[in-house]
ROGUDO-929946 format. One record per residue (C-alpha): x, y, z. Coordinates in Angstrom, 3 decimals. Layout:
BEGIN
(pt (X, Y, Z));
...
***
This chain:
BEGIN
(pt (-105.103, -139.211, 125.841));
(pt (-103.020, -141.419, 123.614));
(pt (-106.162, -141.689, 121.180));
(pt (-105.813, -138.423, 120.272));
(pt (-102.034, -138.240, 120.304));
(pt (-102.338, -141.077, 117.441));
(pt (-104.635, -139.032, 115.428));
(pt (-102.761, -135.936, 115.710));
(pt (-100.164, -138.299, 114.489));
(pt (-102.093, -139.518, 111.712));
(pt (-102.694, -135.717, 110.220));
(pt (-98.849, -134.595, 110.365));
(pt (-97.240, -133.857, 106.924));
(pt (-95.224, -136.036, 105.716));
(pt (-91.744, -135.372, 104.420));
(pt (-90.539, -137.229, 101.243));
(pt (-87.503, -136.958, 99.440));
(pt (-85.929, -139.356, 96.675));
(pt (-82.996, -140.962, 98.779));
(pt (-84.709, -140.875, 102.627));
(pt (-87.482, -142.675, 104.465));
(pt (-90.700, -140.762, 105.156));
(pt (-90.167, -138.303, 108.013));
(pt (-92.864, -137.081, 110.448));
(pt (-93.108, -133.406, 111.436));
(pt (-94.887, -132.049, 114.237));
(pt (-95.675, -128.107, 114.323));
(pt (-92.789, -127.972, 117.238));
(pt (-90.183, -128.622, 114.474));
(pt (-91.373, -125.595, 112.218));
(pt (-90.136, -122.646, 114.619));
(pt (-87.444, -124.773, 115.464));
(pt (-86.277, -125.153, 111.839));
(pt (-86.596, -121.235, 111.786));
(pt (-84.599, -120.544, 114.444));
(pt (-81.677, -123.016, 113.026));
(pt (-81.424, -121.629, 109.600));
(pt (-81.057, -117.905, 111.108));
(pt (-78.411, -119.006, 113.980));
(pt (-76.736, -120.904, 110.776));
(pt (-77.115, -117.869, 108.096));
(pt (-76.083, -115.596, 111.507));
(pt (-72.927, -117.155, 112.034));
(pt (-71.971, -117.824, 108.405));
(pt (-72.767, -114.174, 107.275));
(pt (-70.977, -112.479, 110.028));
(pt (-68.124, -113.631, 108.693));
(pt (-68.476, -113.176, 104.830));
(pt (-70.747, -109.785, 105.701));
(pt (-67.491, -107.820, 107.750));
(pt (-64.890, -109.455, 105.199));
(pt (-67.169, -108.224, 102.383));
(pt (-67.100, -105.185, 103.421));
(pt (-63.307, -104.802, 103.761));
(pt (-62.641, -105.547, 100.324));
(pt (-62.816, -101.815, 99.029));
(pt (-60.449, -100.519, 102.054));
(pt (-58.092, -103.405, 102.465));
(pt (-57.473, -104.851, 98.828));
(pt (-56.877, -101.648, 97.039));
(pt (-53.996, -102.544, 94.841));
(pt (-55.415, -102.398, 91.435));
(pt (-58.816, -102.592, 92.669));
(pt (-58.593, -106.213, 93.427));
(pt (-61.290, -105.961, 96.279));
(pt (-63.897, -104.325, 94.923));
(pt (-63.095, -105.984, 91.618));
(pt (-63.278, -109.363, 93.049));
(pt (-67.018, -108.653, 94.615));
(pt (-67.768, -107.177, 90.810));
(pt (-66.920, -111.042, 89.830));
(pt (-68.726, -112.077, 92.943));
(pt (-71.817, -110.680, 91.496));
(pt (-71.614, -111.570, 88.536));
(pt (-71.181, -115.061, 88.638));
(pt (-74.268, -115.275, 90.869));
(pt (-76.403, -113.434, 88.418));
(pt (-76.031, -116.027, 85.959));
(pt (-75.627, -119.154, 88.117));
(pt (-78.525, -117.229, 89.661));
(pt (-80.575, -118.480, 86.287));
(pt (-80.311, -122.205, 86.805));
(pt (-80.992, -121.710, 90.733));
(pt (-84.030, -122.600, 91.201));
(pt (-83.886, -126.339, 88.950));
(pt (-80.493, -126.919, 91.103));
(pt (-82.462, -126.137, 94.709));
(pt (-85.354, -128.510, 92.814));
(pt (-82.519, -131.240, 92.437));
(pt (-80.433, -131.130, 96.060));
(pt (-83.481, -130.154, 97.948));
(pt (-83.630, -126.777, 99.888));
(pt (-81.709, -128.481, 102.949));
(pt (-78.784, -130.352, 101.034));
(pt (-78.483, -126.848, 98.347));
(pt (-78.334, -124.695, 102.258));
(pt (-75.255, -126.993, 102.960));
(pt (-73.688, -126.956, 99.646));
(pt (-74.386, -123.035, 100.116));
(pt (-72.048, -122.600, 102.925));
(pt (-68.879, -123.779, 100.777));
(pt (-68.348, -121.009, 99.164));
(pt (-68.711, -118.768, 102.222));
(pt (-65.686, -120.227, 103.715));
(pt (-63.869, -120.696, 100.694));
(pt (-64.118, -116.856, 100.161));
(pt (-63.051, -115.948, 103.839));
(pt (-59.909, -118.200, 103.005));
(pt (-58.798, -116.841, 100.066));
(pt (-58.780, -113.234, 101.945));
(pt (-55.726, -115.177, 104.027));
(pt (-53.739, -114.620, 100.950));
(pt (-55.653, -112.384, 98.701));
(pt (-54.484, -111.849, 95.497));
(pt (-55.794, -112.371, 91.394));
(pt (-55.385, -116.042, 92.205));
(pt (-57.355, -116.336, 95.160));
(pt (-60.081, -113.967, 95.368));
(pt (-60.962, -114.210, 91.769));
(pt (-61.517, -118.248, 91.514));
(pt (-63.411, -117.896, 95.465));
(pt (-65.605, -115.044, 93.816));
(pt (-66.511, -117.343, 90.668));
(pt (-67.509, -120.491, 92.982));
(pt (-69.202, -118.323, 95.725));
(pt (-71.271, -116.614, 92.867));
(pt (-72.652, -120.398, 92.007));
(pt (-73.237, -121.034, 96.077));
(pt (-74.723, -117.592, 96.859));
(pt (-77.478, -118.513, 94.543));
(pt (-78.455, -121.692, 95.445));
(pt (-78.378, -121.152, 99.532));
(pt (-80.438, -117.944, 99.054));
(pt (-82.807, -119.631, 96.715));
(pt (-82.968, -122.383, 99.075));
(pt (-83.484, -119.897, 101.949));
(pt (-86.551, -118.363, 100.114));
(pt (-88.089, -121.848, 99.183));
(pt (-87.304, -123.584, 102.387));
(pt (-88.403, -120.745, 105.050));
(pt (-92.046, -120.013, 102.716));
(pt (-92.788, -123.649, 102.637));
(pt (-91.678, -124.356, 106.659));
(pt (-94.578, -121.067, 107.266));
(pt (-97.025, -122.277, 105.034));
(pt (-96.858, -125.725, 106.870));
(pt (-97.104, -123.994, 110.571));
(pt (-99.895, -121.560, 109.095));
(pt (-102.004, -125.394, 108.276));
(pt (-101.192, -127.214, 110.974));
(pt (-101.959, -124.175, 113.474));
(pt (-104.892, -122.875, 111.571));
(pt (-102.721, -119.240, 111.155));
(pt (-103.494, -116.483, 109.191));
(pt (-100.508, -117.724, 106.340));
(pt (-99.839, -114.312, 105.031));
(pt (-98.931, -113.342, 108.923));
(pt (-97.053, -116.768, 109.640));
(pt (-94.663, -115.697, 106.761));
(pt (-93.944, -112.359, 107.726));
(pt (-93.287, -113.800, 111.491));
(pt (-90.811, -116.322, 110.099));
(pt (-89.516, -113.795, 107.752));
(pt (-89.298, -110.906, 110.608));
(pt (-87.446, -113.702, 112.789));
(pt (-84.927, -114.579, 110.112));
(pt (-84.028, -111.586, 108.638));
(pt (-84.053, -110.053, 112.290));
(pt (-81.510, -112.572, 113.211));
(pt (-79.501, -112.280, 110.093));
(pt (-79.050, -108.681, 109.956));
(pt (-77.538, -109.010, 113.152));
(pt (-74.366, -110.334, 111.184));
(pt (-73.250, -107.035, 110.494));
(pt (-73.420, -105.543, 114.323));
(pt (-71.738, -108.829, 115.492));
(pt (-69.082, -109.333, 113.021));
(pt (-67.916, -105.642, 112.707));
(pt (-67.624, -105.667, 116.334));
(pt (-65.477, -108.504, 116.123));
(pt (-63.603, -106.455, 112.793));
(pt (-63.515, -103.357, 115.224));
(pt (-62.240, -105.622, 118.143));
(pt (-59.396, -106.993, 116.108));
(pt (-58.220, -104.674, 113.218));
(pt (-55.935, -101.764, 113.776));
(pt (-54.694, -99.075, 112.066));
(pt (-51.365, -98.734, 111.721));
(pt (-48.937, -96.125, 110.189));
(pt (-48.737, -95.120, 106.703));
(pt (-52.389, -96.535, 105.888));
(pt (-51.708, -100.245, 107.346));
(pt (-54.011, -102.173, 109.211));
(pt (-52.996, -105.544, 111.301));
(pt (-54.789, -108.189, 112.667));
(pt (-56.219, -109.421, 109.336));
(pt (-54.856, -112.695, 109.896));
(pt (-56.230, -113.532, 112.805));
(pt (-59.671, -112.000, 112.300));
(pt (-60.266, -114.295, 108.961));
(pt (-58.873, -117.179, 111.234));
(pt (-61.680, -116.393, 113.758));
(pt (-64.601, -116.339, 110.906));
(pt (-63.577, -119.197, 109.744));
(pt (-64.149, -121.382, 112.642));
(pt (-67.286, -119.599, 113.350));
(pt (-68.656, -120.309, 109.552));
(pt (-67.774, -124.099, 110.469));
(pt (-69.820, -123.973, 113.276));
(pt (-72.941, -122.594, 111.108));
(pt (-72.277, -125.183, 108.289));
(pt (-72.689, -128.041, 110.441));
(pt (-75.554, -125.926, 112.048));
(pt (-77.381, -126.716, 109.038));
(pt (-77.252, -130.276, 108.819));
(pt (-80.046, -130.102, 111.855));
(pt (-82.985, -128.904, 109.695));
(pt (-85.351, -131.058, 108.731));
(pt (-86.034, -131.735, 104.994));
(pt (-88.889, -130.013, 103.426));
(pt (-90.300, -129.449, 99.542));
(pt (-91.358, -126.613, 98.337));
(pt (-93.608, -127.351, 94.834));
(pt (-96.941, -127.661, 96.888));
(pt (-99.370, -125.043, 98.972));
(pt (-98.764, -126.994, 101.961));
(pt (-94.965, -127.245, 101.100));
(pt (-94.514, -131.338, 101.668));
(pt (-96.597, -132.646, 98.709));
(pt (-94.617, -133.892, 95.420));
(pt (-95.557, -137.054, 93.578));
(pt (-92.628, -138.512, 91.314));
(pt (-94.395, -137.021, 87.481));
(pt (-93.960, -133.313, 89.313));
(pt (-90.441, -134.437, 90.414));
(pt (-89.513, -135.363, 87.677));
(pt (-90.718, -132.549, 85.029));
(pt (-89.625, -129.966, 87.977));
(pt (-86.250, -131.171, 87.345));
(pt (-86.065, -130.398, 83.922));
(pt (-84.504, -128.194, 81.821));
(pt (-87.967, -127.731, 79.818));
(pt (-89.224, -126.715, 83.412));
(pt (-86.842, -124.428, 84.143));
(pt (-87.544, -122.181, 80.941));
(pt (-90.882, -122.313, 81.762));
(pt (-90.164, -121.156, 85.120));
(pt (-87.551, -118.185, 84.110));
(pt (-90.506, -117.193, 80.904));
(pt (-93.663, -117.494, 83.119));
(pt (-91.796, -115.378, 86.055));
(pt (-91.101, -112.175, 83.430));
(pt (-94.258, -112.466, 81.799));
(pt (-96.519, -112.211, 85.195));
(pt (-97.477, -108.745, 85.765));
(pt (-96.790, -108.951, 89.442));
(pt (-93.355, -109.794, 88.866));
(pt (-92.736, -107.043, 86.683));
(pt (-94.086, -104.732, 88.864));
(pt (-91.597, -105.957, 91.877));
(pt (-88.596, -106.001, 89.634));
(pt (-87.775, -102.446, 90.501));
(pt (-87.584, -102.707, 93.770));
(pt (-86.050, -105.647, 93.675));
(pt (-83.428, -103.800, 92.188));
(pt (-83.245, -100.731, 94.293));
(pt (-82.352, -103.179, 97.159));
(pt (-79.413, -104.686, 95.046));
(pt (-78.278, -100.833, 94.193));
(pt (-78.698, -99.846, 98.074));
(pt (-76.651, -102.706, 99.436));
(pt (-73.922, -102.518, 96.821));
(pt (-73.881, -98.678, 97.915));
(pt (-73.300, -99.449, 101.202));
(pt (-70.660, -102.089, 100.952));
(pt (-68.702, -100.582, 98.546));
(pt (-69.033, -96.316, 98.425));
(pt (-70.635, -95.633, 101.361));
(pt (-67.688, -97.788, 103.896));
(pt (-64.506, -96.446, 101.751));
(pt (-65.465, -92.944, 100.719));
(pt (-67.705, -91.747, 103.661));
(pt (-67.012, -93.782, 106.760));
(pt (-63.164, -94.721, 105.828));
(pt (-62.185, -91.025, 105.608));
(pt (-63.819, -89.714, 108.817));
(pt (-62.863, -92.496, 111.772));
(pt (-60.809, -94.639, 109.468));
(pt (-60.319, -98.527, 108.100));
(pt (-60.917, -99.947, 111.790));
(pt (-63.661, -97.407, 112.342));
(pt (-65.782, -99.411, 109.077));
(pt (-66.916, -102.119, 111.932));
(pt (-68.090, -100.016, 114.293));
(pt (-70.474, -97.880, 111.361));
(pt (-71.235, -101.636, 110.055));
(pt (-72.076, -102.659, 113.533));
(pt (-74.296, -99.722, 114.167));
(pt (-75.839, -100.116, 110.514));
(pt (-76.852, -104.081, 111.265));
(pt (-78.077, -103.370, 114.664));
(pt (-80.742, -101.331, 113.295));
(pt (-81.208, -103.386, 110.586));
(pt (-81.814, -106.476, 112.863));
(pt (-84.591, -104.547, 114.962));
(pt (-86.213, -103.114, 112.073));
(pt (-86.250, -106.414, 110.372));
(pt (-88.042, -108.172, 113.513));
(pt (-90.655, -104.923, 113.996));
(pt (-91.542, -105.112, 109.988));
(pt (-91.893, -108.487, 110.322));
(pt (-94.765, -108.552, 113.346));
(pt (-96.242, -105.883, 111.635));
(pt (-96.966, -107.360, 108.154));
(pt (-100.178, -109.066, 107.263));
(pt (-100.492, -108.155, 103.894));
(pt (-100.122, -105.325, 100.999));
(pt (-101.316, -102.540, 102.724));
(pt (-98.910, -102.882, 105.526));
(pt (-95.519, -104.069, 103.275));
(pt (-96.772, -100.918, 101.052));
(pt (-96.290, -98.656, 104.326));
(pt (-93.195, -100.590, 105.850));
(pt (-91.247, -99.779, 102.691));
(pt (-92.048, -96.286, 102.295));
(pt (-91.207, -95.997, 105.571));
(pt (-87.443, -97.694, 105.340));
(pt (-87.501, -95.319, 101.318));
(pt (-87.438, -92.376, 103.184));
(pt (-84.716, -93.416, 106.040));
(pt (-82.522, -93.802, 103.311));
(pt (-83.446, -91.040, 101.117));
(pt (-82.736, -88.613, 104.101));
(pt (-79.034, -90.113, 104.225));
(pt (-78.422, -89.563, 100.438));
(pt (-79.837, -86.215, 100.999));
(pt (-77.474, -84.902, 103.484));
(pt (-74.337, -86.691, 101.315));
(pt (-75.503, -85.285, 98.419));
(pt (-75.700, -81.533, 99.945));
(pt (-72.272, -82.637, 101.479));
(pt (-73.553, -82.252, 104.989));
(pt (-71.019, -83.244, 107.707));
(pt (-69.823, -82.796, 110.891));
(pt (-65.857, -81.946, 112.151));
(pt (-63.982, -84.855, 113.479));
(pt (-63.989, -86.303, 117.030));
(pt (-67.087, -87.991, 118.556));
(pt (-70.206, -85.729, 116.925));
(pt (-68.285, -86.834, 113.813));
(pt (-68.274, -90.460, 114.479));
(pt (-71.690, -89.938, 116.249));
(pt (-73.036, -88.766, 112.611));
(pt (-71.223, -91.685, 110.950));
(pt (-73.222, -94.046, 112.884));
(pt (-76.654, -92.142, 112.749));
(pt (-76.264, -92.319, 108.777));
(pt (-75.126, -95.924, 109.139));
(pt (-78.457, -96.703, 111.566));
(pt (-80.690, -94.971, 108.627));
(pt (-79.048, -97.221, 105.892));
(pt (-79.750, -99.830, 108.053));
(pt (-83.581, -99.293, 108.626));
(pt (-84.000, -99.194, 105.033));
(pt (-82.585, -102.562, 104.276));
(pt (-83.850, -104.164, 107.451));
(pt (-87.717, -103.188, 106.099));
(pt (-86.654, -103.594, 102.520));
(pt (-85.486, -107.420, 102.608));
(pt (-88.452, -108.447, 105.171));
(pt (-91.078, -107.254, 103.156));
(pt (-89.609, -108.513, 99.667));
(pt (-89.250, -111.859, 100.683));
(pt (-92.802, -111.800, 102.548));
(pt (-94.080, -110.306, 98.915));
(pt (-92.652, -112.928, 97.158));
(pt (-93.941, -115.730, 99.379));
(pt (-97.291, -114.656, 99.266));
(pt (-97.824, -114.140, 95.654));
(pt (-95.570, -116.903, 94.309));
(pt (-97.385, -120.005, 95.933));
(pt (-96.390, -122.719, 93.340));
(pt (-93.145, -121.947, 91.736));
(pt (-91.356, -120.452, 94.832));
(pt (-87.924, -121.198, 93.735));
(pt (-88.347, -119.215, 90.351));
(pt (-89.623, -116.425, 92.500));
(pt (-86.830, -116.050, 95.009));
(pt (-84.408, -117.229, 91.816));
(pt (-86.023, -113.798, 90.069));
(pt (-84.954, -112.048, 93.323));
(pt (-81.619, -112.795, 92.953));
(pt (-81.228, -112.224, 89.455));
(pt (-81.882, -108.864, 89.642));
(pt (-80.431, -108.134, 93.237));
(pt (-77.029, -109.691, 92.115));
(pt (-77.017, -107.611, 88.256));
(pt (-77.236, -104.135, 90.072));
(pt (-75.217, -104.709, 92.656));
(pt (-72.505, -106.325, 90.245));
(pt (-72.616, -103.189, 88.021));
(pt (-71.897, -101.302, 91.032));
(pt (-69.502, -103.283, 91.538));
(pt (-68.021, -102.685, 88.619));
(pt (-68.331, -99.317, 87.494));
(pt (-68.162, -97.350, 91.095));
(pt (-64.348, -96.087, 90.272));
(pt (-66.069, -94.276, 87.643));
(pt (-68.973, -93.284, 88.637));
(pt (-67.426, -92.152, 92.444));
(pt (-64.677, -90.451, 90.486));
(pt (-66.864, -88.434, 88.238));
(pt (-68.754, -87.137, 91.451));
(pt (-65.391, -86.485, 93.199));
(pt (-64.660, -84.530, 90.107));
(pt (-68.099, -82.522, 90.183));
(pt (-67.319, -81.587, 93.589));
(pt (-63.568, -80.703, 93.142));
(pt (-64.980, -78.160, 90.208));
(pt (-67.944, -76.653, 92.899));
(pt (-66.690, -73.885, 95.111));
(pt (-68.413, -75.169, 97.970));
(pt (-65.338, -78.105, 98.323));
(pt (-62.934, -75.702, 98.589));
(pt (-61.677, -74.801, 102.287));
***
């Protein structure tokens, strides 16, 4: 018995890094490394994910909140661009802890939000957003592809499993921290809402809790097949600046990548829609400011389920092909009944509808996400922080320009319908 304990020993990856000792992994530590980084993402996220989507309803004056999330954006777009040689640098575990700064520095600054609060939070959580999601990418892909090797697994299913756990998990955020939002907000007279104080108060201790959540994961690299080899020549050239352009001009010029850029994009454009248009101009009006956690909460509940069910289901092409149609159409049915201006009168069929088209929204993104980062794990085997840097990229430039110009572009539909005969009452 212990003869074979030593040579299962003897073939467990080893973990380097640059400043530790050589760490042994056994294929225990994998899931439990998975189920870490979602609890951690879980409890950080519920707390930026309901004050995130506040920002349009509570900091109206002069469009400071949705303003503030079009800087948001923005600064992780381009801080998005020297992602993946930072995450190459720190490591995907110390760039996941760094990550979680600018979480709770955001949450903060809603304490006392205002041009010089939100603004400077949204600049630095634009840099952090980009390396802990970069990170994410690299460090869950590499922590499958070891479990796939050491378990003889199918890898392409491994990573979907992982994936389907993590994203499951995560999209939870929304269901758990609106409730909390819904729990402790209330609308007051004349358009006022209290309990703001106490609710960011709440977050924040829970986002400590998932930062120091994070220091438990083991460390892991992500430059090899197996995810743990990296001599010091790759180190060093990964690190580069040389390397990096390589990365960024190698990513744009595979067809692959060009071909997933799209929807990359779509599932920047159909978060920012729900965040910003879809809580303060649909849900807002009908069951009001503390009725946006309850639609939230019903939007991440099915986005948690549908994220765990498309992530059993995928094994390959064919099935994240089908899984995304699938989660397409959900949300083309609810843009579809908005755009015929389909509703229902107030009272509880009204709310009741709310939450169906906030369910729909969420099956889209809970399919959506899965299967891109599954995609982009599969195909992107040795450079996967350029891939998952690409991902953000183009996830964080549509959703900023949503950001930005949805005063306009809501107003000009507002005005479309003011001019149609069908508004009138």
């Amino acid at each position: 018995m212990a003869s074979v304990t030593i040579h299962r020993d003897e073939e467990t990856p080893l973990v380097t890094s640059d400043e530790s000792p050589i760490q042994i992994q056994n294929p225990k530590s994998h899931t439990r490394d998975v189920h870490i980084l979602s609890l951690a993402f879980l409890l950080i996220f519920l707390a930026y994910g309901a004050a995130q989507n506040l920002q349009s309803t509570l900091n109206t004056e002069e469009d400071l909140g949705t303003t503030s999330l079009g800087i948001l954006y923005l600064s992780f777009t381009f801080f998005s661009v020297f992602a993946s040689l930072v995450v190459r640098i720190l490591g995907s575990k110390n760039a996941l802890i760094i990550g979680t700064s600018g979480y709770w520095l955001y949450v903060a600054a809603n304490l006392k939000p205002n041009w010089y609060t939100l603004v400077p939070a949204s600049v630095y959580l634009g840099f952090c957003a980009s390396i802990i999601w970069v990170g994410q990418g690299t460090y869950l892909t590499s922590t499958a592809r070891s479990h796939a090797t050491d378990n003889n697994s199918h890898e392409g299913a491994v990573i979907g499993d992982f994936n389907g756990e993590f994203w499951g998990v995560y999209a939870l955020h929304q269901f758990i921290g609106n409730l909390i939002t819904f729990a402790l907000l209330t609308d007051g007279q004349g358009g006022s809402t209290s309990g703001t104080t106490l609710l960011f108060v709440v977050f924040l201790f829970v986002m400590t809790f998932g930062a120091i959540l994070m220091c438990f994961l083991h460390k892991r690299s992500g430059n090899s097949k197996e995810g743990y080899k990296d001599s010091e020549a790759d180190a060093g050239e990964s690190k580069s600046l040389k390397s990096l352009c390589k990365s960024l001009t190698s990513a744009l010029s595979d067809v692959k990548m060009l071909l997933i850029i799209p929807l990359i994009a779509y599932s920047g454009l159909q978060q920012a829609f729900v965040w910003a248009e879809f809580t303060k101009y649909v849900v807002t009006p009908a069951i009001g400011v503390s009725g946006v956690g309850i639609a939230m909460a019903s939007y991440g509940a099915f986005d948690g389920i549908c994220s765990l069910a498309a992530g059993r289901l995928t094994t390959g092409l064919t099935s994240i092909t089908a899984i995304v149609s699938f989660g397409a159409f959900a949300q083309a049915v609810v843009l579809i009944l908005l755009l015929l201006n389909f509703s229902i009168s107030s009272g509880f069929l009204g709310t009741l509808y709310i939450l169906f088209l906030a369910g729909l929204l969420g099956i889209g993104d809970g399919v959506l996400m899965t299967q891109l980062n599954a995609l982009l794990g599969m195909l992107f085997k040795h450079d996967m922080e350029g891939a998952f840097a690409q991902l953000k990229i183009w996830q964080s430039a549509t959703i900023a320009i949503v950001f930005f110009l949805a005063p306009f572009l809501w107003l000009a539909l507002k005005v479309g319908n003011a001019s149609s005969p069908s508004t009138s009452e």
